[in-house]
N, C-alpha and C positions, 0 to 999 in steps of 0.2 A: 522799339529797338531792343534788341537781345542785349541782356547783363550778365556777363560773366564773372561770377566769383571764386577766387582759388583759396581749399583750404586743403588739408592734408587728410588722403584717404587714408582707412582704418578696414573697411568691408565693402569687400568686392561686388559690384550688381550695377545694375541702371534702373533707375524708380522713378515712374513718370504721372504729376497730377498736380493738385491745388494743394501750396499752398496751407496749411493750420500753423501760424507761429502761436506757441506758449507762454503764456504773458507770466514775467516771471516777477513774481508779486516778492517786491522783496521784505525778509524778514527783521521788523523793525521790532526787535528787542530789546524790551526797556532795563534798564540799568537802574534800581535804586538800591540806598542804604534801609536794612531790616532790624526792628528792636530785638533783645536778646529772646526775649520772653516769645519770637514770631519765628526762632530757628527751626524745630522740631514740625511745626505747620509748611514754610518753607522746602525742607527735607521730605515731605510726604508728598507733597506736588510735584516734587522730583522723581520720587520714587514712582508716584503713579502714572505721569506724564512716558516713564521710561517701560512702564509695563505694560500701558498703552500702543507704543512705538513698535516694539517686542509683537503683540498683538498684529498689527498691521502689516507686520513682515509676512510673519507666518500664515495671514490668510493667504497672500500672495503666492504664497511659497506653497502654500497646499492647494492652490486652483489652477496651477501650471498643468495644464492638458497633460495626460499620460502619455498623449504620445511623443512628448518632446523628449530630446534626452535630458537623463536622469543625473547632468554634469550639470544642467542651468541651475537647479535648483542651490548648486555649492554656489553658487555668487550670492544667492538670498543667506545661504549660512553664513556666511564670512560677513553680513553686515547684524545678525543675531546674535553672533557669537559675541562681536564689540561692544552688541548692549548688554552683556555679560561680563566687560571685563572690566575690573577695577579701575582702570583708567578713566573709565567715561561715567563709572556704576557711585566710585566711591568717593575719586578725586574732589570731582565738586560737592560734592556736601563736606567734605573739610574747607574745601572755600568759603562756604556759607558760612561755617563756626567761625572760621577766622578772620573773614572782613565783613560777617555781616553784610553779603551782599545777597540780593533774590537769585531765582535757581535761573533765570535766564544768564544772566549776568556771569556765575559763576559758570558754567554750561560755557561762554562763550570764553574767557578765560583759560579755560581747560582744553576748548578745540585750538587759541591761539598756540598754544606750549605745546601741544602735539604736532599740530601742521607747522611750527617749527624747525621741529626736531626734522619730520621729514625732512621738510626744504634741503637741511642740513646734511641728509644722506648722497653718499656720490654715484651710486647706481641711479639711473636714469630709472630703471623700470619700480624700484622700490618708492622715488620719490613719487610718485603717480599714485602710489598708495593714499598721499594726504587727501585726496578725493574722495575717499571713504571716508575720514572721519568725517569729513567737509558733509557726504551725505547723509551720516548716521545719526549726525548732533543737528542737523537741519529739521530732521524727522521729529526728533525730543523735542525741538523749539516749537515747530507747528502745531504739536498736541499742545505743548504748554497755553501756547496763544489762540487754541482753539480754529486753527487753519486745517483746511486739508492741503493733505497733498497734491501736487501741482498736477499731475496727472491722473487722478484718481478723483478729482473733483469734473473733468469730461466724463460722458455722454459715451458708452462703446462706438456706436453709430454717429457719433460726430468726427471720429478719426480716423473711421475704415477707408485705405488708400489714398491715403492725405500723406502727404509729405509736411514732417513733423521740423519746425527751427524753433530753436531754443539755444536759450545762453548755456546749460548745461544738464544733462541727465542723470539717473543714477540709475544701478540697477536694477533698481525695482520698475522704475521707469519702461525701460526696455523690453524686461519681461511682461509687464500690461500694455505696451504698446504693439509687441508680438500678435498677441490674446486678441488686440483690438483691431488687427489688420493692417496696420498703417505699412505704406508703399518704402519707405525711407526716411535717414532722419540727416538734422544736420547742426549741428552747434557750434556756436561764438568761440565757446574751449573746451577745451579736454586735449588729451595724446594719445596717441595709437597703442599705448601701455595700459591705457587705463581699465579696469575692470566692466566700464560699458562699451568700450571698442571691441575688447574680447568677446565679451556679450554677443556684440553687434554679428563680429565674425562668428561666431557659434550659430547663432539662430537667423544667419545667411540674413539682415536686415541689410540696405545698401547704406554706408553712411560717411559722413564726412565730417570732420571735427576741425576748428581751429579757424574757425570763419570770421574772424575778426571785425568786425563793425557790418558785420553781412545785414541785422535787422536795420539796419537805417537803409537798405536799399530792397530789400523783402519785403511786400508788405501780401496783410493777409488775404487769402484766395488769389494770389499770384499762379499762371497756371508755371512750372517749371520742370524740370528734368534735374535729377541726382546723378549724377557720375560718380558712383563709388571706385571703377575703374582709375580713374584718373583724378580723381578727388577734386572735383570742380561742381559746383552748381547754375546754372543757366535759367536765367528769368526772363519768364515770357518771350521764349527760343520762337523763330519763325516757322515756317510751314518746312523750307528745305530741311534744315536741323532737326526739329521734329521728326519726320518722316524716319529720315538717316539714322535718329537711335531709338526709333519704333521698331525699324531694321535690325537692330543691334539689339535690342532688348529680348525678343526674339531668337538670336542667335546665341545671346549668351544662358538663356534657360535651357533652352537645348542643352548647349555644353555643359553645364551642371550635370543633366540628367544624364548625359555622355560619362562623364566624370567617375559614376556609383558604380561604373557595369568594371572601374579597373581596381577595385578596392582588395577582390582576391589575385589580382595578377600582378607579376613580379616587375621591380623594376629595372627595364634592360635595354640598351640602346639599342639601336638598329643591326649596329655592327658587332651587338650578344657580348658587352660587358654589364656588368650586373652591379649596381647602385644601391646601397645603402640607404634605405629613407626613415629615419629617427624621428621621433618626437619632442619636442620639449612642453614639458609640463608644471604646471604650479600646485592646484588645489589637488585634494584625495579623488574628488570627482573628474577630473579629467581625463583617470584612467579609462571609462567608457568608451572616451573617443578615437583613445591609440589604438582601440581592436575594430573599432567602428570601420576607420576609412584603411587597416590593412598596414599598418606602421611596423617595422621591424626589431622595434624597443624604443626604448626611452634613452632617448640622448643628453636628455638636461633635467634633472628631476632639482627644482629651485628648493630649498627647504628653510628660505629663510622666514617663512609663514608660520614655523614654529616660534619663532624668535620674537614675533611681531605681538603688540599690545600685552606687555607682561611686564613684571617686577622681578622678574624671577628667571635663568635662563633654564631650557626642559632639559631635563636629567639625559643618565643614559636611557633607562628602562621607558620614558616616553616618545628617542627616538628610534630605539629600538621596537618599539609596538609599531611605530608610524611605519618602517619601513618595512617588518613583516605583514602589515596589512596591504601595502602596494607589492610585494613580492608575487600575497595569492590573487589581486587585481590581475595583476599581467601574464598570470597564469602558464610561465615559463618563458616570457620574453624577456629581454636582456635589459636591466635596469643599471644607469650611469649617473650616481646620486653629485652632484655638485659639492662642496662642503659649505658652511656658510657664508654669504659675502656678504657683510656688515662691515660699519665703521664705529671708529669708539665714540662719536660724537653726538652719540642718541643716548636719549634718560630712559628711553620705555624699548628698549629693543630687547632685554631679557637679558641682558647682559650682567647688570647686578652690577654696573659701575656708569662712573657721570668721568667723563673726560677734566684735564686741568682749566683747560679755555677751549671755547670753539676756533674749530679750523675754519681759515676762508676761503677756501677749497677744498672740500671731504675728499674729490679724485684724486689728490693728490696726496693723501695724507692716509692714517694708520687705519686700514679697510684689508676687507680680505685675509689673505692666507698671514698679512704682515701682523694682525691683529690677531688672529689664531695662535701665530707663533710667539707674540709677546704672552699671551692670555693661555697659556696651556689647559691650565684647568679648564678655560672654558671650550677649547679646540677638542681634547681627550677622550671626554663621553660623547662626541658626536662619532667620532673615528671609531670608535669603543664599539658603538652600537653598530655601526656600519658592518667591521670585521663579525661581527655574532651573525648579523643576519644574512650575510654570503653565504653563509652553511644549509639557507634556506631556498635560495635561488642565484642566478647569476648575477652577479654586482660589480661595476668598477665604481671608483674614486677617483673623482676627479678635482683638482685643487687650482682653484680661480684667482687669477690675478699675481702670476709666478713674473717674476722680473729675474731676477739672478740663480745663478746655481747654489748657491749655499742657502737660501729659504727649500729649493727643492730638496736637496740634503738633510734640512732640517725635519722637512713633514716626514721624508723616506724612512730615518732615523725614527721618530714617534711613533713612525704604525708599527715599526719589527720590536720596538720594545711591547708595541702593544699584544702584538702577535705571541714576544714571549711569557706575558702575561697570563693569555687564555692559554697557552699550551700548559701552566702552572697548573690554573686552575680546572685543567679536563675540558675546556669549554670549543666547541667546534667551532670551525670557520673553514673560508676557502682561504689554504695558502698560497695560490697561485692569482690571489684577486688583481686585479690589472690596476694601474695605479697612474694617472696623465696627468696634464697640463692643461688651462687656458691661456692658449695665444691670446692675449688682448691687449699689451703694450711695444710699443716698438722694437724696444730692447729684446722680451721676448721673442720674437719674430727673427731677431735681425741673429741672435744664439740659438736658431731653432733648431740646428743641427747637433750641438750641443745637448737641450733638451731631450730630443729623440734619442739620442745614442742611453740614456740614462732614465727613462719612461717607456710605461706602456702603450700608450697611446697620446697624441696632440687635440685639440677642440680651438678652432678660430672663435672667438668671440669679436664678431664686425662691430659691433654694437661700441665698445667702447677703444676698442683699436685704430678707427674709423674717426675718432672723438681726440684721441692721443696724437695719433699722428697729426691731423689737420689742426691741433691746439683751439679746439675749440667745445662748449658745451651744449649738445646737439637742441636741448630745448630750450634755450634760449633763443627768443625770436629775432633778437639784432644779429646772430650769428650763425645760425643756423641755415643758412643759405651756402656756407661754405663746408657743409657736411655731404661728403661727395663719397661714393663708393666705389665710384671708377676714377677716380684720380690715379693717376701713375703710381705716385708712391705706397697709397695702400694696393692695388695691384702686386706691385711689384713684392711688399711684406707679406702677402697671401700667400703669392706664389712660392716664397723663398721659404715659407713654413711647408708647405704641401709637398717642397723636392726633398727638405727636409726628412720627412716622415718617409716618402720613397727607398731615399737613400739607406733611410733606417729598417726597412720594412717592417714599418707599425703603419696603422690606422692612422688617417685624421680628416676630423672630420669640420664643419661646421656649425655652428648654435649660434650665431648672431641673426637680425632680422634681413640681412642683405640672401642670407642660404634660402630663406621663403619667398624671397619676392621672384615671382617669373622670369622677368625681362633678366633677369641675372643670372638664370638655370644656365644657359648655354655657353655663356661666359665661365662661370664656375667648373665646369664641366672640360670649357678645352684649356683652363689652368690648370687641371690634373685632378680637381678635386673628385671623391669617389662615393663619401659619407656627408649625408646632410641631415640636419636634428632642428626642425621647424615644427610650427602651430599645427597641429591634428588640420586643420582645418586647411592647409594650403598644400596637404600630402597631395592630395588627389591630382593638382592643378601641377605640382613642378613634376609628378610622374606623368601627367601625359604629356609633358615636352621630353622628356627623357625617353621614353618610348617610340618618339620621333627623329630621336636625334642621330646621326654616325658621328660618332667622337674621334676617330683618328681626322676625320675632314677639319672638324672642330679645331682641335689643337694647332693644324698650322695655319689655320686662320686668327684665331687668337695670339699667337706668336707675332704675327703682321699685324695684326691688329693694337697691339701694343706699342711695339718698335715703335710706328706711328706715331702714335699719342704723345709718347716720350719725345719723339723729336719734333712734335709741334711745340 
């Protein structure tokens, strides 16, 4: 009998064979009390255990086939860098002086208080970050306990086209299972945010995350099929099914290989309107891929990766370097930097401040642009550095998480003082730099015309607009069933920002994950939308439905299409 499991797709494919679950040996790290005279011994097995760790990254990081892109390797940086930063480096050995406890012990201590803190953050795609520490300080633990790593203790030739289940992977993981051939992977948890989903998506793996109790119905050398498509996996499929996405598997490589030949061609409907297809990006390394698949700038450059594992928040002069080194990356494309979206409710965000009490809801409380505007100083040398490096290439500013017109007033007010700052001091910039908004709360949406009339440019953010309106928190799994993107009323707030922007004749575009999912191209499209800023990685796939499409057909079918809905 065929068993169907549903968890949530992350990477597109269809992977078909046996079966390897990963036995995930969990890490039983002992906790005891150490005499004073055993601290400095203690602390060295820290130290080496974590240089060790460091070690192991980096062979990894340096046996990545050259011909992969040169973006994978920044997922390997971004877990070297954390065993560089005092949070993980220094923290626990002050534990160790102060309770006297062994360096596992303090090690785990120190990962509780960070993964924390995330939990605590109200962006959905930052909180997915505690996965990294989760696998950075799992790494330190293994050396400590003299374990290897869960996938690096296999056999290359034990995992070649094997469909990989596991409770969870990291990215090192993925990149040696890359290396090793495996067909597709599938695990218990993770999110479609997480740094090995992006992964997964980058190095085209098929994969599915969120399989909850899936190994008690898995078992190993099960033959099965991955539906990266549809985010389902199928154990021991019959001969019909089988066949069916043997067919399919088939048809979807092709279209891959379809996909490469439209990377230099424009994107344009049928009926020769001409589409806007953005980027959105996180790491320094992802600029490779905006030029790779043919992107026409950067629509969401996240920069809260500067903010992240620090004491300290970065000056101006280091995010002004950050941004002129993405300037000569994009090598004359159009870059649209986000400002930072943080909440005050994190000890380690670089903030240089601890909140009075925790919120028990960060979405709802001092994040974003509201946190900027309480926090000037820390808002100013972002702004600061943005205005410098427009003088260097095309730049907008875009300010996340706008509810009312008087915070927008307020940021508009900061950059012309800032503006007449540099003109004080001689210092160049663009005066014309474009200056928008994220739609991403009701209110916003529902004043979008307001907005537009007083902005450069609009940016849907589905992601937590999607989340506002439906009152609900999309990763949580009791409620997360009622996170709908075609629901009426967010519909209807899309649309009412997009005539918005019409009426105003400015731009606007989208950056939420609903602008990259396919089945939503033609949807998006006959709501009026023009501009869209998704994953390098799904450019390829909504431009060749857009290349497909006649949009005036679109639009009054969409129009009845809705009516519809609304009066069902």
């Amino acid at each position: 009998m065929t068993i169907s499991i549903q968890g949530v797709s992350v990477s597109r494919g269809i992977a078909i064979g046996r079966v390897h679950r990963i036995k995930d040996d969990q890490i039983d790290a002992p906790e005891y009390i150490i005499k004073s005279k055993q601290i400095d011994a203690e602390i060295s097995r820290l130290n080496e255990a974590i240089k060790n760790a460091h070690g192991e990254l980096r062979a990894i990081r340096d046996n990545i086939p050259s011909s992969t892109s040169k973006n994978i390797a920044e997922f390997i940086n971004t877990h070297l860098l954390m065993l560089e930063d005092n949070a993980l480096t220094e923290e626990p050995k002050t534990i160790i002086r102060e309770k006297l406890c062994n360096a596992e012990w303090a090690l785990k201590l120190q990962r509780d208080a960070l993964v924390n803190v995330f939990d605590e953050m109200a962006d959905t795609y930052l909180r997915t970050r505690k996965d990294d520490v989760d696998h950075v300080v799992n790494r330190i633990l293994r050396v400590l306990l003299k374990q290897t790593p869960i996938i690096e203790k296999y056999p290359e030739k034990q995992l070649k086209n094997k469909l990989i289940v596991a409770d969870d992977l990291t990215p090192a993981d993925t990149v040696l299972m890359q290396h090793y051939g495996i067909a597709g992977f599938a695990t218990e948890f993770g999110g479609s945010t997480s740094h090995t989903a992006i992964l997964a998506r980058n190095l085209r793996i098929p994969a599915v995350v969120g399989l909850h109790g899936a190994k008690k119905l898995i078992k190993n050398d099960d033959y099965a099929i991955l539906d990266g498509d549809s985010g389902i996996i199928l154990i021991n499929p019959d001969e019909t099914i089988l066949n069916d996405y043997k067919k399919k598997q088939k048809e979807v490589k092709k279209y891959y290989v379809s996909l490469e030949k439209l990377k230099d061609s424009p994107a344009k409907s049928m009926d020769g309107i001409d589409i806007t297809l953005m980027a959105n990006i996180e790491l320094p390394g992802d600029f490779e891929r905006v030029r790779d698949v043919g992107a026409d700038g950067v629509g969401l450059y996240r920069t809260e990766f500067l903010y992240m594992n620090r004491n300290n928040p970065p000056d101006e002069e280091e995010h002004y370097e950050t941004y002129i080194n993405v300037i000569n990356a994009l090598r004359g494309l159009p870059l649209t930097i986000r400002t930072v979206d943080l909440g005050a409710d994190k000890e380690v965000d670089g903030m240089g401040r601890r909140s009075s009490h925790m919120r028990s809801n960060p979405a709802l409380g001092l994040r974003a642009v509201r946190l900027c505007l309480k926090e000037p100083d820390f808002f100013r040398p972002q702004l600061r550095a943005i205005l410098r490096a427009s003088a260097f290439g095309p730049i907008r500013i875009m300010i996340p998480m706008l509810t009312n017109l008087d915070e927008m007033q307020q940021v508009l007010f900061m950059i012309n003082e800032l503006k007449s700052e540099l003109d004080n001091e001689s210092i160049d910039y663009d005066s014309q730099i474009k200056i928008g908004g994220m739609i991403e709360v009701p209110a916003s949406a529902i004043c979008a015309d307001i907005f537009a009339s007083k902005l450069d440019f609009l940016s849907i953010g589905t992601n937590d607009l999607i989340q506002y309106t439906m009152a609900i928190d999309r990763v949580n799994d009791e409620v997360n069933y009622l996170y709908d993107p075609l629901n009426p009323a967010v519909l209807r707030l899309i649309r009412m920002t997009i005539n918005a922007g019409h009426k105003a004749n400015i731009p606007v575009s989208m950056c939420g994950e609903m602008a990259g999912e396919k089945e939503h191209t033609k949807l998006l499209l006959g709501l009026g939308l023009r501009e869209f800023s998704i994953h390098p990685a799904t450019i390829l796939e909504v431009k060749e439905i857009i290349n497909k499409t006649n949009i005036n057909d679109l639009e009054r079918l969409t129009d009845e299409a809705l009516m519809n809905k609304i009066k069902k």
